[in-house]
C-alpha positions in Angstrom: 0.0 0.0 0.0 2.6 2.8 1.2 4.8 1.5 -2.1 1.5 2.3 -4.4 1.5 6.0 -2.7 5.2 6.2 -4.0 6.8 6.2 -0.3 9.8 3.4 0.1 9.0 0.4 1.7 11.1 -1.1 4.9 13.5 -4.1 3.9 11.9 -7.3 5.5 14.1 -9.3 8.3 14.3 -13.1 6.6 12.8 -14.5 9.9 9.7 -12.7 9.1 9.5 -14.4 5.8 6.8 -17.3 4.7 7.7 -19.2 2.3 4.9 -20.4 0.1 4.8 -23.7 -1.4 1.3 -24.3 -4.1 -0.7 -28.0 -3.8 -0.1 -29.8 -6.5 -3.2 -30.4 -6.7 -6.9 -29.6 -5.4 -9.9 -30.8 -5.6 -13.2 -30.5 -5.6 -13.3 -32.7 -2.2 -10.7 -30.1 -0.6 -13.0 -27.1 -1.4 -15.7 -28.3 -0.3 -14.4 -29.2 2.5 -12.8 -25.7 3.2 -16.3 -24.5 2.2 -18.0 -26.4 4.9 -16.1 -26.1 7.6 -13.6 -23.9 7.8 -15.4 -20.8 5.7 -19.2 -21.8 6.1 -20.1 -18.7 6.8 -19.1 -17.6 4.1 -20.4 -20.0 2.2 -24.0 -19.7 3.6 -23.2 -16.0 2.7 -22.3 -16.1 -0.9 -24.4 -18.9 -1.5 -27.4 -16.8 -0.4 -26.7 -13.6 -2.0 -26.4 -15.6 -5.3 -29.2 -17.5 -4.4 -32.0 -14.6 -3.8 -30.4 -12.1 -6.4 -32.0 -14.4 -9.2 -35.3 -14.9 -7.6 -35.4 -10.9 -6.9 -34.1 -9.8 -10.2 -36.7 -12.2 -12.0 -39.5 -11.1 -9.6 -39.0 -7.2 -11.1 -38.0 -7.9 -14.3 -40.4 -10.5 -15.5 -43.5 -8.6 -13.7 -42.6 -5.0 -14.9 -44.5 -4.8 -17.7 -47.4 -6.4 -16.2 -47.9 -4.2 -13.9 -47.3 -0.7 -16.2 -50.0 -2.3 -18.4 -52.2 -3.6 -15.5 -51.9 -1.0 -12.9 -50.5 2.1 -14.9 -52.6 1.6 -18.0 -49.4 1.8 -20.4 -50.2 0.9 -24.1 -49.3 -2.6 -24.4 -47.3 -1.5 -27.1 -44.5 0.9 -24.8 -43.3 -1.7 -22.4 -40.5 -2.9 -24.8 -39.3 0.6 -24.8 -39.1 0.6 -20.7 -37.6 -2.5 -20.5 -34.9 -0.8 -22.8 -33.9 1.5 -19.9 -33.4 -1.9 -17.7 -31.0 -3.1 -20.8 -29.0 -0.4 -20.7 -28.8 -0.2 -16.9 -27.4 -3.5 -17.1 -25.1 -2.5 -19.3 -23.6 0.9 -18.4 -23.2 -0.7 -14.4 -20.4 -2.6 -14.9 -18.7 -0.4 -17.4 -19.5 2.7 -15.3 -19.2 1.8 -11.6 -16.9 -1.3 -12.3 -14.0 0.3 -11.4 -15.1 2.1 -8.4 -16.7 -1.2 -7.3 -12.5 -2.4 -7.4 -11.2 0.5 -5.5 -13.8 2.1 -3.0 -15.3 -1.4 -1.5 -12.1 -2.4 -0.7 
C-alpha cells in the first residue's frame, strides 16, 4: 500500500518471511471441504446472496411490464421501450461503476 503512494518500503528481516509452497493439486473434495467447515459462513453468505439475487431480479423484471399495463394503463405497445432502460442499466453498471466497485469497497 505505502509503495503504491510512491513512499519506500522497509527491507523485511528473513525470519519474518513465509515461504509459500502451491498444492499440487486440489480438488473438488478439498473445497468443499474448506467451504464447509472452515469458511461456512461464508459459504451460507455467498451462496445466499447468489441465491435470492436471481429470484429478486426475475420477480421485477419479468412482472414489470405487467404491472405498467395492468396498474399504470401503459399501451401494451411501450413496455419494450421501458424495458430498454433496464437493458442499458445493465449494461452501463459494470462499465460505469466497475472500477469504483474495485477501488472504493475495498
Amino acid at each position: 500500500m505505502a509503495q503504491e503512494r510512491g513512499k519506500p518500503l522497509p527491507p523485511v528481516d528473513d525470519c519474518q518471511a513465509v515461504e509459500i509452497r502451491p498444492e499440487k493439486f486440489t480438488g473438488y473434495f478439498t473445497l468443499l471441504k474448506l467451504c464447509f467447515t472452515t469458511y461456512w459462513r461464508r459459504s451460507v453468505l455467498g451462496g445466499t446472496l447468489m441465491i435470492t439475487q436471481p429470484f429478486l431480479y426475475n420477480a421485477i423484471f419479468f412482472t414489470y411490464t405487467l404491472v405498467l399495463t395492468k396498474f399504470y394503463h401503459v399501451s401494451a405497445t411501450k413496455p419494450p421501450l421501458y424495458l430498454i432502460a433496464f437493458a442499458v442499466g445493465n449494461l452501463a453498471d459494470p462499465l460505469i461503476l466497475g472500477r469504483l466497485y474495485d477501488t472504493v469497497r475495498r
